[in-house]
C-alpha positions as CSV (number, residue, x, y, z in Angstrom):
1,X,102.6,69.5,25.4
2,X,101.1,66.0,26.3
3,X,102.9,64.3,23.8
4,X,106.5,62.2,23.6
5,X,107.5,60.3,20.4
6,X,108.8,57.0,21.1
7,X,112.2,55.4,20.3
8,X,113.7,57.1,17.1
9,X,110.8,59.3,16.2
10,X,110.5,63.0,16.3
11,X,107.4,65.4,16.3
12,X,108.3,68.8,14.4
13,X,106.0,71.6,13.1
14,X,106.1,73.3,9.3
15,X,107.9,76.7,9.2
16,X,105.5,78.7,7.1
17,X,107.0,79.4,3.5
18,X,107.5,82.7,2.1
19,X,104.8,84.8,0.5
20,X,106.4,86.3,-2.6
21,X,109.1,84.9,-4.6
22,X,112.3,86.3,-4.9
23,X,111.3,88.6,-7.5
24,X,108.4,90.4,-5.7
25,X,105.4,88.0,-7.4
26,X,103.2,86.6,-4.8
27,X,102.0,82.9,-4.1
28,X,98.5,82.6,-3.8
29,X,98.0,79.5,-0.6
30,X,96.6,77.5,-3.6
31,X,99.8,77.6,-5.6
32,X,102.3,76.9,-2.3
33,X,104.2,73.6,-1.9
34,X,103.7,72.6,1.8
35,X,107.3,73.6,3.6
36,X,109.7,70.8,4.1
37,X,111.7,73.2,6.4
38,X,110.3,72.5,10.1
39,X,110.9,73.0,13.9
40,X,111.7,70.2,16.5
41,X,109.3,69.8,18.9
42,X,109.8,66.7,20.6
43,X,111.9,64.0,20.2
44,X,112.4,60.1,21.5
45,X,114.7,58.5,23.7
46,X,116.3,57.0,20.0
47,X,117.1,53.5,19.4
48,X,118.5,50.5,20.3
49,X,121.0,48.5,18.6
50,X,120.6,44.3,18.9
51,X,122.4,44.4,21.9
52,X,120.5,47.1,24.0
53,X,122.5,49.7,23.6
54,X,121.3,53.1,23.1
55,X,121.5,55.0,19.9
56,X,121.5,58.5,21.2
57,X,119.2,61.3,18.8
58,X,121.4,63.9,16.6
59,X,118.8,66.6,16.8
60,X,116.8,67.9,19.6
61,X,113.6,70.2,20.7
62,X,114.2,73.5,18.7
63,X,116.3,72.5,16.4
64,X,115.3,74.2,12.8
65,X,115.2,70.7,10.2
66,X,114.9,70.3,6.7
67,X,113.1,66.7,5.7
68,X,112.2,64.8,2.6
69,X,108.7,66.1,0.7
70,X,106.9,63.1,1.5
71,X,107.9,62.5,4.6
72,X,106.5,62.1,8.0
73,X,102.3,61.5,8.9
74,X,100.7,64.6,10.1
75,X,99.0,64.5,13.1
76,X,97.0,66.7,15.2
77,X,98.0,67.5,19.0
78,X,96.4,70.0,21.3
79,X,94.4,71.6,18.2
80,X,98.2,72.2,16.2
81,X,98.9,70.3,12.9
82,X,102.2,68.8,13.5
83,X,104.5,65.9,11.9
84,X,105.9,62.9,13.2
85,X,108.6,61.5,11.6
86,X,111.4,58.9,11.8
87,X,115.0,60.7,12.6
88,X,116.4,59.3,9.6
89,X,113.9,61.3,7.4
90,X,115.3,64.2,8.7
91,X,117.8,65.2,5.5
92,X,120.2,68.5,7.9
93,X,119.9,71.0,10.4
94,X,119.6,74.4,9.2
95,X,122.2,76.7,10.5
């Protein structure tokens, strides 16, 4: 991949939801919230604090996320829909 998020920002792609509920009913795509349960991809170097001093990132390419619902601006790179967001709008890491 051809891209590298700068400073504190990370790229990470939707995990595709489930397709029937726990109780066997499925989701039609018109009725499904978009995932907020993602895949790093790529992350920055992370920031700096006022005196220079990196701010290493907790999460790194691979890492299974789970992120706010309105987070993140989707972008498009090498034909895949992806996310780039800020670390701090990352909410965990999944197992």
């Amino acid at each position: 991949m051809a891209f590298t998020p700068l400073h504190d920002r990370v790229l990470v792609r939707r995990v595709e939801s489930e397709e029937k509920t726990a109780g066997g009913l499925y989701i039609p795509e018109s009725a499904k919230e978009k995932p907020a349960e993602a895949e790093v991809v790529a992350v920055g170097e992370g920031a700096r604090k006022d005196s220079g001093e990196l701010i290493p990132m907790s999460v790194k390419a691979g890492d299974k996320v789970l992120f706010g619902k309105w987070s993140g601006t989707e972008v498009t790179v090498d034909g895949e829909e992806l996310l780039i967001m800020k670390e701090s709008d990352i909410l965990g890491l999944i197992g």
